[in-house]
N, C-alpha and C positions, 0 to 999 in steps of 0.2 A: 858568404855575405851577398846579401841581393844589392843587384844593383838599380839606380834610378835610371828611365826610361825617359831620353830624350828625341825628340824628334828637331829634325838641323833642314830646315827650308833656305837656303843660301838665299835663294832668287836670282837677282838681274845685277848687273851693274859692279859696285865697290863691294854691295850683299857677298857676293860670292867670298873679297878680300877680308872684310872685316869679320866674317863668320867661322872661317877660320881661324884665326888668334881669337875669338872669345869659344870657341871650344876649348883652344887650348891650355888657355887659360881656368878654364869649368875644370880638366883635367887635372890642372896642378894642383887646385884647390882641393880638388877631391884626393891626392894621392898622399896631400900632405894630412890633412884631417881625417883617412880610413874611410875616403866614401867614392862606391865607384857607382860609372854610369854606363851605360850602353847607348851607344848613339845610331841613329838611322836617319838618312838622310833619303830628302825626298823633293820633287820638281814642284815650283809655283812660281806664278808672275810668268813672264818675257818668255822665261825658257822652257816652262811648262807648254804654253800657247806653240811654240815655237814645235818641240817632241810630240804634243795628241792633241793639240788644239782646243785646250781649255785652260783657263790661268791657276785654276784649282778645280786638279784632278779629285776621281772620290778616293784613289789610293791614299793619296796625303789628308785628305782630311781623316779617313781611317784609321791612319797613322798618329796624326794627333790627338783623336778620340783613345787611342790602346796608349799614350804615353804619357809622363806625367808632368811633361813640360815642354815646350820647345822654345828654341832657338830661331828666330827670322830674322831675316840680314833686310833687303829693300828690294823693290819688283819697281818695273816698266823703264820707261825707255824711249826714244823718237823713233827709235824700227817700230813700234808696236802701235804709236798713233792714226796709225791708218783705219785700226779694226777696230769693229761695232762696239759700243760701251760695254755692254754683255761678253764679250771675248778680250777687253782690256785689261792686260799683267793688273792693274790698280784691283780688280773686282776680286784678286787672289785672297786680300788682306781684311777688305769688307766679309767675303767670304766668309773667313777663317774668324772673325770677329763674332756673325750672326750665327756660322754655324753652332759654334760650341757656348755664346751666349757670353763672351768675353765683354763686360758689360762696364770694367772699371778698369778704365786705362790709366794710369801710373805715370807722369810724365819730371820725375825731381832737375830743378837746378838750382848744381850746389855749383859754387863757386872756389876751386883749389888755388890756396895761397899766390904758390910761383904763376900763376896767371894771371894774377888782376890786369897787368900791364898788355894784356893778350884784347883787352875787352876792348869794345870799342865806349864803352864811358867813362867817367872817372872814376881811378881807383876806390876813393872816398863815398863812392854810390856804389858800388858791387862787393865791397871787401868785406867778405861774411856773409856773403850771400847763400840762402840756403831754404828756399822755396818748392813747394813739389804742388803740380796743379793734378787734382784726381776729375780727369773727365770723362762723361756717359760716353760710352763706346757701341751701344749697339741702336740707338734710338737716333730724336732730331731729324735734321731735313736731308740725312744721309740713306736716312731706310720711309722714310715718311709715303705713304701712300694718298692721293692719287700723284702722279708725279710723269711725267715726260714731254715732248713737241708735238702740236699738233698744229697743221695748217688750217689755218681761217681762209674763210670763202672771199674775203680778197685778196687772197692771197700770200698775203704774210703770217706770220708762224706765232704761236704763242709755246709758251717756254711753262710749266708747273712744278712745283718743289716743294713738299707740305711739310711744314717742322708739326710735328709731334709727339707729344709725351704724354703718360698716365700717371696719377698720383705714386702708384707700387713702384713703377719706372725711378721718378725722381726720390721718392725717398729710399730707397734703398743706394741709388748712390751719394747720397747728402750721408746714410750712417756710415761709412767706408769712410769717404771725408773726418767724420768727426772719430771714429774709430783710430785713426791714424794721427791725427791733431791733440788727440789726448797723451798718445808716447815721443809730442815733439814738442812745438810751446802753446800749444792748448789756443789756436786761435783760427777759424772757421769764418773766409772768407767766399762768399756766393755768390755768382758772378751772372747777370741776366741782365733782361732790358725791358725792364717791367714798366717802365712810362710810355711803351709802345704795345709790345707782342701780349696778347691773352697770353699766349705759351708761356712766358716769363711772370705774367702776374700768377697763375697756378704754380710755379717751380719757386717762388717766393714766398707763396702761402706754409708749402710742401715745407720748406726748408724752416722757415719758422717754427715751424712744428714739430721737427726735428732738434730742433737749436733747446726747447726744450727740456726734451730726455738727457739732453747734456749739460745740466749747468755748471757744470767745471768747467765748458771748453767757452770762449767767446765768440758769439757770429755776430758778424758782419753781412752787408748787403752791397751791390756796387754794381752801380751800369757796366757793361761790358766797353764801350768807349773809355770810361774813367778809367777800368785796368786797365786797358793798355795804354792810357799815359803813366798811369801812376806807375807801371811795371818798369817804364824807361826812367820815372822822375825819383819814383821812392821802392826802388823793391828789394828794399830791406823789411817795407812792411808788412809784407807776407811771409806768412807760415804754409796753411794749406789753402788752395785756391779750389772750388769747388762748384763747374760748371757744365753743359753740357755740350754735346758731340762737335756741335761748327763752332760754337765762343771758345770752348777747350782748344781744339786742335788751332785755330791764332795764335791764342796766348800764351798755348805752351813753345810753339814755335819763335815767337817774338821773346819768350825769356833763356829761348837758349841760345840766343845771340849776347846776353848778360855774360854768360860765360866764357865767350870769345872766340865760342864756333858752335855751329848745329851739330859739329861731331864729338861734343862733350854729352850730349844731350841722349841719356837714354830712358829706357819704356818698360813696363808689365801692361800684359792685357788678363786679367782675370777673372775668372768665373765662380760661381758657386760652389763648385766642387773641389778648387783648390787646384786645379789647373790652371797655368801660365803661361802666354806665349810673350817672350821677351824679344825685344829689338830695339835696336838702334832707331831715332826719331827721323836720319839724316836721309834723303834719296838714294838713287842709284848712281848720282854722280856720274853720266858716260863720259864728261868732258875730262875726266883722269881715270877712268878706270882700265885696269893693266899697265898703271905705269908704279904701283907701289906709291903713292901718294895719300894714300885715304887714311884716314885716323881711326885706329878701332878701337878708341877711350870710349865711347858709348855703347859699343857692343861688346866689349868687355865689361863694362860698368853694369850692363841689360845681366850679365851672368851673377854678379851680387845681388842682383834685385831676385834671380831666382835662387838664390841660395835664400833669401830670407824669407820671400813670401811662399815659396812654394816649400822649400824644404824644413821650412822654420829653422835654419842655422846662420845665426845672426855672424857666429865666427867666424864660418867661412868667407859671409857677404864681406865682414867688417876687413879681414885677411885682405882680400882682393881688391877695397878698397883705398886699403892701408899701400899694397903695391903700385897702384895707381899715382897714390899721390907722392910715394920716393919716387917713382920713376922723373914725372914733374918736378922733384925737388931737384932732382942730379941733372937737370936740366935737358930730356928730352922733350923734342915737339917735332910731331909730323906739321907737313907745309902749314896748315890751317892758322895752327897755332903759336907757328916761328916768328922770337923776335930776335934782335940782332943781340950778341951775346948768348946764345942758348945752341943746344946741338941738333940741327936736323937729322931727322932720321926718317925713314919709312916706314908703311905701315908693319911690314913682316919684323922690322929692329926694333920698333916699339913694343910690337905682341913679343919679342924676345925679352925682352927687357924687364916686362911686367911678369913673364913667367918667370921668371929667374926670382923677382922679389917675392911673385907669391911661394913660391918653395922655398924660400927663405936662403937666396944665395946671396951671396953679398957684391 
């Protein structure tokens, strides 16, 4: 039996904590369902910088180019704020984005029952929540050229950052969007700021035109200000949210607070070819890292996303997500998510825990 080739980038921080229990958990699933992996682990972010002095080495990126998926935990840190943007743990993940062309990033929040009372709204506004924002990953004023500081002649400094997009760019992640919207409730939400940016009036033309090819699925249009109140006021009314690189990464950040912590919140990064880097949405956390506190619901949740998108085995994802949420039912929660009544635990008793259910222990 062959087995799948994962590559396991822990990085900095709680990455190292939580990236463990979602191998382990990738593990269970696979031993219970007859599918094995081989894992390789490799340096990026903090500690990379830290051993040869680049936050992505070519080793690891070589690595993830020969393997059919990986695993990333979270990079940087306050040790590493010292060093040039170009040598900052952050530039590992950008990296790893532009290199392999990981162009649609996956960010779902779903909202699990025994939590509502974890969220910071009211139960009556989250309960059934189950939204996933599909945002551009390799384009926008993240990769935008011309871009950096430059001193003016009196003195003071001017600052540059060019959002950028191409018709191919935007419409290919508007079909992904509606691709995905079609196997959920068929409803295609676009998320820009077209009464200001050219760049938004073009990714609104694009996206129309796309809305189109699908008239089964519904689109919608929406300043990027209005989602983010409507995310707090009504997001129940999203299905899929479909934006690009700086609107996405807000708003998917802002709806993983619906669910009661950033540590429920996980990711696919995907490419063309069917490759997936998965991770958790959450930092590196230093103000508890090594004390067993971190939550690795999201990094174990990042390993059902690659059971489905990468391996197309909906069972395994559905498995692992089914463990997920008895472990919630029987009342654990690492710090994040503890309310009074419910069992604390850490994060290596929660990765317990979830193993045990996805092997089907009782």
């Amino acid at each position: 039996m062959s087995a799948y080739k994962v590559a396991v980038l822990p990085g900095d921080g709680i990455g190292q904590e939580v990236t463990v229990q979602s191998r382990r958990v990738l593990e269970a699933a696979g031993g219970r369902f007859g599918v094995a992996f081989r894992f390789t682990e490799a340096l990026c972010g903090g500690a990379a910088c830290d051993a040869v002095g680049e936050p992505l080495p070519r080793e690891t990126l070589d690595l993830c180019r020969a393997s059919d998926a990986g695993l990333f935990g979270a990079v940087g840190g306050p040790k590493w704020d010292g060093l040039p943007k170009e040598k900052r743990p952050e530039q590992a993940i950008l990296g790893l984005r532009k290199s392999l062309n990981l162009f649609a990033n996956l960010r779902p929040a779903v909202m699990f029952g025994p939590l509502v009372d974890a969220s910071s709204l009211k139960p009556e506004v989250v309960r059934g929540l189950d939204l996933l924002v599909v945002r551009e990953g390799v384009g926008d004023i993240y990769f935008g050229q011309p871009r950096g500081i430059e001193r003016l002649p009196d003195g003071n400094e001017r600052a540059v950052d060019t959002m950028v997009y191409t018709t191919p760019e935007i419409r290919r992640i508007l079909k992904v969007g509606f691709e995905l919207a079609r196997v959920r409730r068929k409803r295609v939400c676009s998320v820009d700021k077209e009464n200001v940016l050219d760049n938004s009036r073009l990714w609104r033309r694009v996206a129309t035109g796309v809305g189109r090819e699908y008239p089964d699925v519904e689109l919608s249009h929406m300043y990027v200000d209005n989602a983010a109140m409507q995310l707090i006021r009504n997001p129940l009314h999203f299905d899929v949210i479909v934006t690009g690189n700086m609107f996405g990464d807000i708003l998917s950040d802002a709806a993983s607070m619906l669910t009661g912590s950033i540590g429920m919140l996980a990711s696919a990064n995907l490419n063309e070819t069917g490759f997936g880097l998965y991770e958790p949405v959450h930092g590196t956390a230093p103000d508890i890292m090594g004390q067993d506190k971190a939550n690795p619901i999201a990094a174990v949740m990042s390993t059902a996303m690659l059971c489905r998108y990468t391996l197309k085995r909906a069972d395994m994802a559905d498995a692992i997500e089914a463990a997920v949420a008895r472990a919630l039912e029987e009342g654990y929660r690492t710090p994040d998510i503890f309310t009074p009544g419910t069992k604390r635990v850490g994060c290596k008793e929660m990765g317990d825990r979830i193993v045990q259910c996805v092997g089907g222990s009782k």
